[in-house]
Chimera marker file (.cmm) of the C-alpha trace (Angstrom):
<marker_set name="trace">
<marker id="1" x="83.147" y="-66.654" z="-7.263" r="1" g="1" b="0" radius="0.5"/>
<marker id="2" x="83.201" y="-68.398" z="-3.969" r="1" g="1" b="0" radius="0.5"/>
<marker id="3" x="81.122" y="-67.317" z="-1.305" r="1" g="1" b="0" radius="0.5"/>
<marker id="4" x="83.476" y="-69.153" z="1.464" r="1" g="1" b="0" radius="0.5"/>
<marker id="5" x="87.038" y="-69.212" z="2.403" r="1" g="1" b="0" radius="0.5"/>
<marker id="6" x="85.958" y="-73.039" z="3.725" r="1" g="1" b="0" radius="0.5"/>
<marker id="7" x="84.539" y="-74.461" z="-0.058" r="1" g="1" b="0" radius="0.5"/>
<marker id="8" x="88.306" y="-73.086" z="-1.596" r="1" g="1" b="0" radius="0.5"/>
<marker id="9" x="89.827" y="-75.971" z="-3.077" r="1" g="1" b="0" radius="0.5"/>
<marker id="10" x="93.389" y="-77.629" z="-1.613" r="1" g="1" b="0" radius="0.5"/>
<marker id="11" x="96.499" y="-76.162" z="-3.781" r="1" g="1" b="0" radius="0.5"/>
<marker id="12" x="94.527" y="-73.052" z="-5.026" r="1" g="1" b="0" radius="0.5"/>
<marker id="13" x="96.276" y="-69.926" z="-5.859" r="1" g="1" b="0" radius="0.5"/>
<marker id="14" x="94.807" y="-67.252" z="-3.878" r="1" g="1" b="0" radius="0.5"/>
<marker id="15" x="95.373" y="-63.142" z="-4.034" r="1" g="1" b="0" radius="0.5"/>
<marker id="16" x="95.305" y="-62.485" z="-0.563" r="1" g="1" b="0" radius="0.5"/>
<marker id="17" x="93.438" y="-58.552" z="0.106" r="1" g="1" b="0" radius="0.5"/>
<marker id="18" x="93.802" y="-56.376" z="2.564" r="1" g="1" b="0" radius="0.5"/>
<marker id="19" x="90.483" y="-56.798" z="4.887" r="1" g="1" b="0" radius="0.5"/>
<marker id="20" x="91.727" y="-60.971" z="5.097" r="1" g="1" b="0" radius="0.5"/>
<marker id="21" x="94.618" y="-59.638" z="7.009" r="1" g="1" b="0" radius="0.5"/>
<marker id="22" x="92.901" y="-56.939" z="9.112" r="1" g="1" b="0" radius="0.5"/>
<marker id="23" x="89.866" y="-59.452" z="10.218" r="1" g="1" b="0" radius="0.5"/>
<marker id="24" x="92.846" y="-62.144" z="11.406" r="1" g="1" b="0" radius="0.5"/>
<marker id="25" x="94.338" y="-59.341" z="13.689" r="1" g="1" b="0" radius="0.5"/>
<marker id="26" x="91.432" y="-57.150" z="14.733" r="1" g="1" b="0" radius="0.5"/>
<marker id="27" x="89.943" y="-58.241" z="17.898" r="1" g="1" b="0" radius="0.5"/>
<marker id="28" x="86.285" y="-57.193" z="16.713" r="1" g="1" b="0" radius="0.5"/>
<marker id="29" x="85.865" y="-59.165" z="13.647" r="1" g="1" b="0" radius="0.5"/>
<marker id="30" x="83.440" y="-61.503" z="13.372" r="1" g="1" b="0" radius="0.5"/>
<marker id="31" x="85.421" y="-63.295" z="10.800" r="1" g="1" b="0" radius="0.5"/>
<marker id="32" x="88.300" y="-63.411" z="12.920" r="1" g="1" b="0" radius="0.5"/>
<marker id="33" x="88.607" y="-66.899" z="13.421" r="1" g="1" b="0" radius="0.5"/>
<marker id="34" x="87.895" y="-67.806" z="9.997" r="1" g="1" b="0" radius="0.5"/>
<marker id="35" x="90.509" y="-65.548" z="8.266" r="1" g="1" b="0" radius="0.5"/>
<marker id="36" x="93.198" y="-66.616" z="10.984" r="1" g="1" b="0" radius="0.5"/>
<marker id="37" x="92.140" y="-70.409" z="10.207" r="1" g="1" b="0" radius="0.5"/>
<marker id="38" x="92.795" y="-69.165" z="6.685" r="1" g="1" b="0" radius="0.5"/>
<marker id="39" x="96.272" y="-67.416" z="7.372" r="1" g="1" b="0" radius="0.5"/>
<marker id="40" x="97.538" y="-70.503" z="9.341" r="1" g="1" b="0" radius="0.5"/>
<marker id="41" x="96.507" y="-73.118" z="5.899" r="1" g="1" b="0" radius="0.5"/>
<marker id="42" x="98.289" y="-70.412" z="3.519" r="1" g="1" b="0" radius="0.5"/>
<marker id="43" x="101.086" y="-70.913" z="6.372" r="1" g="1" b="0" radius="0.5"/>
<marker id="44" x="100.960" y="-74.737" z="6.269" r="1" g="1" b="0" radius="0.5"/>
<marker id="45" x="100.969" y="-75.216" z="2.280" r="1" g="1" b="0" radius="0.5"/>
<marker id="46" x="97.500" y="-75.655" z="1.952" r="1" g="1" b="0" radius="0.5"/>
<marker id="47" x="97.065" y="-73.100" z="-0.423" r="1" g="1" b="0" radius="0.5"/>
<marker id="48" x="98.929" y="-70.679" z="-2.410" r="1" g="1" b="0" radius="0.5"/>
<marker id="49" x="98.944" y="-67.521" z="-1.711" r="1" g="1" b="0" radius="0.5"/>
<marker id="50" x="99.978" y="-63.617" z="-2.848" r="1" g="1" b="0" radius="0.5"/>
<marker id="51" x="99.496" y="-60.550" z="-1.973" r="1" g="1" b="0" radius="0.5"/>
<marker id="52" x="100.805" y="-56.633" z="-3.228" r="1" g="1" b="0" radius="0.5"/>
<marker id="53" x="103.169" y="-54.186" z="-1.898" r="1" g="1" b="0" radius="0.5"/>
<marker id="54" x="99.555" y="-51.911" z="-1.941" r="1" g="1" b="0" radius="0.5"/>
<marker id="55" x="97.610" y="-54.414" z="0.112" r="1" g="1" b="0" radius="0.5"/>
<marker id="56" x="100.576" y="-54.262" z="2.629" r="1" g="1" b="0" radius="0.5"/>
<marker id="57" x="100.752" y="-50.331" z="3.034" r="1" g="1" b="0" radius="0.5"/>
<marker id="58" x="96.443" y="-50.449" z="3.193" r="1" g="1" b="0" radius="0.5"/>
<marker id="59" x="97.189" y="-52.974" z="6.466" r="1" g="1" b="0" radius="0.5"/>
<marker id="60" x="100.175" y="-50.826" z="7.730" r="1" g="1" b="0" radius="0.5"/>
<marker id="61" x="98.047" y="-47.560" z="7.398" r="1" g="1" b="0" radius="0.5"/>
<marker id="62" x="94.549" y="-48.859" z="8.755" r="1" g="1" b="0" radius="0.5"/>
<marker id="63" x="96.446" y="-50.197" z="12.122" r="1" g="1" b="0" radius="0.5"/>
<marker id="64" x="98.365" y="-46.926" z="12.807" r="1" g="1" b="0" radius="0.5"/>
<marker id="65" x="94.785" y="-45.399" z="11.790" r="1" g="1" b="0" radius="0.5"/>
<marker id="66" x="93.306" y="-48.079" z="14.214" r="1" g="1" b="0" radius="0.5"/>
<marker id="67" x="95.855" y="-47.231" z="16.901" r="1" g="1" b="0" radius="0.5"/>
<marker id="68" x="96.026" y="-43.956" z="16.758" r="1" g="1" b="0" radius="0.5"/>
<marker id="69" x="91.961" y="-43.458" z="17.095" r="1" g="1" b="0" radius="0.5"/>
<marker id="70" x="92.464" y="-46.115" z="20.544" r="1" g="1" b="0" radius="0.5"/>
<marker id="71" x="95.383" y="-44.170" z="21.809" r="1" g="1" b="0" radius="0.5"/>
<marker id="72" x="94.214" y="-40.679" z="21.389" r="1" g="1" b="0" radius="0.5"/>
<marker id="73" x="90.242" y="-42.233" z="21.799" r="1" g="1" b="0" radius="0.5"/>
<marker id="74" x="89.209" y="-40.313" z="18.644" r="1" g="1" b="0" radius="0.5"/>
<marker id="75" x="86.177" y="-41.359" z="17.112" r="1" g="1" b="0" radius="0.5"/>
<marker id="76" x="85.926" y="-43.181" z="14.496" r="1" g="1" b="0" radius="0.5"/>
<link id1="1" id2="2" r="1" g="1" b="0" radius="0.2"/>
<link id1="2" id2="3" r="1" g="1" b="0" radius="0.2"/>
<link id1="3" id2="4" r="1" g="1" b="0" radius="0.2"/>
<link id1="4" id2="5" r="1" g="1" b="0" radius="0.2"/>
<link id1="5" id2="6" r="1" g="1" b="0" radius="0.2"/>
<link id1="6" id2="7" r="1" g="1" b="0" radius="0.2"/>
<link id1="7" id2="8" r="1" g="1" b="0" radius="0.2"/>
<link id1="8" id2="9" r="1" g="1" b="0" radius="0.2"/>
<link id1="9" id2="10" r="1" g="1" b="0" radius="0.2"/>
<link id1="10" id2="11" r="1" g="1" b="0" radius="0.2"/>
<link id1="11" id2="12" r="1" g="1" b="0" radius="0.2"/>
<link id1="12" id2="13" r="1" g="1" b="0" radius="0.2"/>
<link id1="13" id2="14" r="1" g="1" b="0" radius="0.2"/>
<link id1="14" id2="15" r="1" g="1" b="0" radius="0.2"/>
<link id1="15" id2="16" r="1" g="1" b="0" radius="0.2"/>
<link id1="16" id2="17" r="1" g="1" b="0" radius="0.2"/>
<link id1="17" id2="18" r="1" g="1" b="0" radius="0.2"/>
<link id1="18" id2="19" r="1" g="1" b="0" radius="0.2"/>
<link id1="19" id2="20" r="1" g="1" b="0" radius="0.2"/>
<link id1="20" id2="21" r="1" g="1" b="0" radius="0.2"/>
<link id1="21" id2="22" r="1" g="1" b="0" radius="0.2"/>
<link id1="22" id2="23" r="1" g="1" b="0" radius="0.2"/>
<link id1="23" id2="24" r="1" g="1" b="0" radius="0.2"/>
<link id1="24" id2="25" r="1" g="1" b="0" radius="0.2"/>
<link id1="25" id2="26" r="1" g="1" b="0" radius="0.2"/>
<link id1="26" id2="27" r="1" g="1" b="0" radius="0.2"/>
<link id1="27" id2="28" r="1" g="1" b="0" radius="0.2"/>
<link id1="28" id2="29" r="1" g="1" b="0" radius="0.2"/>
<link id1="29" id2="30" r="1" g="1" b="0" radius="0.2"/>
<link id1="30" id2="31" r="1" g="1" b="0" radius="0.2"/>
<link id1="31" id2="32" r="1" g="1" b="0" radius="0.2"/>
<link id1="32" id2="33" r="1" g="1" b="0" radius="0.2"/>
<link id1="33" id2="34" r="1" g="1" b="0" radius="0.2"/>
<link id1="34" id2="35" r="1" g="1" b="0" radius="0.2"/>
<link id1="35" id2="36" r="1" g="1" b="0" radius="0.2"/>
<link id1="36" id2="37" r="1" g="1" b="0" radius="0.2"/>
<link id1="37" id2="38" r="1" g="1" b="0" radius="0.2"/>
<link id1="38" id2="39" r="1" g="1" b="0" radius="0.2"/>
<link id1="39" id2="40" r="1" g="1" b="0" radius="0.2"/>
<link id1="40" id2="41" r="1" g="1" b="0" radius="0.2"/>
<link id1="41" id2="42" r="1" g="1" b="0" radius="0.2"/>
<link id1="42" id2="43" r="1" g="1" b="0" radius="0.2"/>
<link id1="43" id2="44" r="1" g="1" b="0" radius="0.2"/>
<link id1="44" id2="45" r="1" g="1" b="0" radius="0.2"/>
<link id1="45" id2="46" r="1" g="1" b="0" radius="0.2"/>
<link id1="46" id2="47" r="1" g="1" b="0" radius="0.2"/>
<link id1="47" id2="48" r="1" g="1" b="0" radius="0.2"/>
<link id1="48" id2="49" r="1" g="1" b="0" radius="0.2"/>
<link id1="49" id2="50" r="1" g="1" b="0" radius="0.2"/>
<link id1="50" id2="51" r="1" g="1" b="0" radius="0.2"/>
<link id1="51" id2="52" r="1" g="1" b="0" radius="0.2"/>
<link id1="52" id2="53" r="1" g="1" b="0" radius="0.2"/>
<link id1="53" id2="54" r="1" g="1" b="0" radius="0.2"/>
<link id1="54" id2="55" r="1" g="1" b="0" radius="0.2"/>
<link id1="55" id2="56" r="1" g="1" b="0" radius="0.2"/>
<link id1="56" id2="57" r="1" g="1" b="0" radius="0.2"/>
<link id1="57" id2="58" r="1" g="1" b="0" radius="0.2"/>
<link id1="58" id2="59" r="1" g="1" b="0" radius="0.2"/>
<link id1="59" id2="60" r="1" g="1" b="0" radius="0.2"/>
<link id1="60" id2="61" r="1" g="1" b="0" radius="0.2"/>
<link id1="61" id2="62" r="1" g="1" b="0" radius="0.2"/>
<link id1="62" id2="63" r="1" g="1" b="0" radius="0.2"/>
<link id1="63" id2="64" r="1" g="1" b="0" radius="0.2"/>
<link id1="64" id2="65" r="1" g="1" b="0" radius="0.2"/>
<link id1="65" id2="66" r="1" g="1" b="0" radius="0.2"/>
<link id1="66" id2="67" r="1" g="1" b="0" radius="0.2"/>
<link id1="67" id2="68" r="1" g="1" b="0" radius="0.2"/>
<link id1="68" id2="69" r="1" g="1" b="0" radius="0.2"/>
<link id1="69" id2="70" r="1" g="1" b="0" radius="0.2"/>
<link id1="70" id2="71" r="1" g="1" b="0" radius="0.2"/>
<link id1="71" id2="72" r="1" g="1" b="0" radius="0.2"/>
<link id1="72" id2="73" r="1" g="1" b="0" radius="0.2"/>
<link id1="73" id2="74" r="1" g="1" b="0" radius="0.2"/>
<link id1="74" id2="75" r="1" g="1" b="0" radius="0.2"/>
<link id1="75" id2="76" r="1" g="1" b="0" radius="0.2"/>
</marker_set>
């Protein structure tokens, strides 16, 4: 297994999960700039890259989760 998104070789095939996502678009993340690095390299052909229909409804549901706990300032 590799420990870092930087030591992935060029053309891999990647499954994509759903904290990658959520650390590229969370402001808190310290892996923010990594996994949006990452995102943009899947973007430019660097890699290859899929994800699921389940991985996209776990992003869509922690947001509105995220969201609704900022609007409403629930704890968390």
């Amino acid at each position: 297994m590799i420990s870092s998104l930087d030591l992935l070789a060029p053309q891999s095939k990647i499954f994509i999960d759903t904290n990658i996502f959520l650390y590229g678009a969370m402001d808190y993340s310290k892996y923010r700039a990594t996994c949006r690095t990452f995102l943009q390299n899947i973007e430019s052909g660097t890699y290859f890259a899929a994800t699921s229909v389940q991985v996209l409804n776990e992003i869509v549901h922690k947001l509105i989760l995220a969201e609704t706990t900022k609007t409403y300032r629930l704890r968390s």
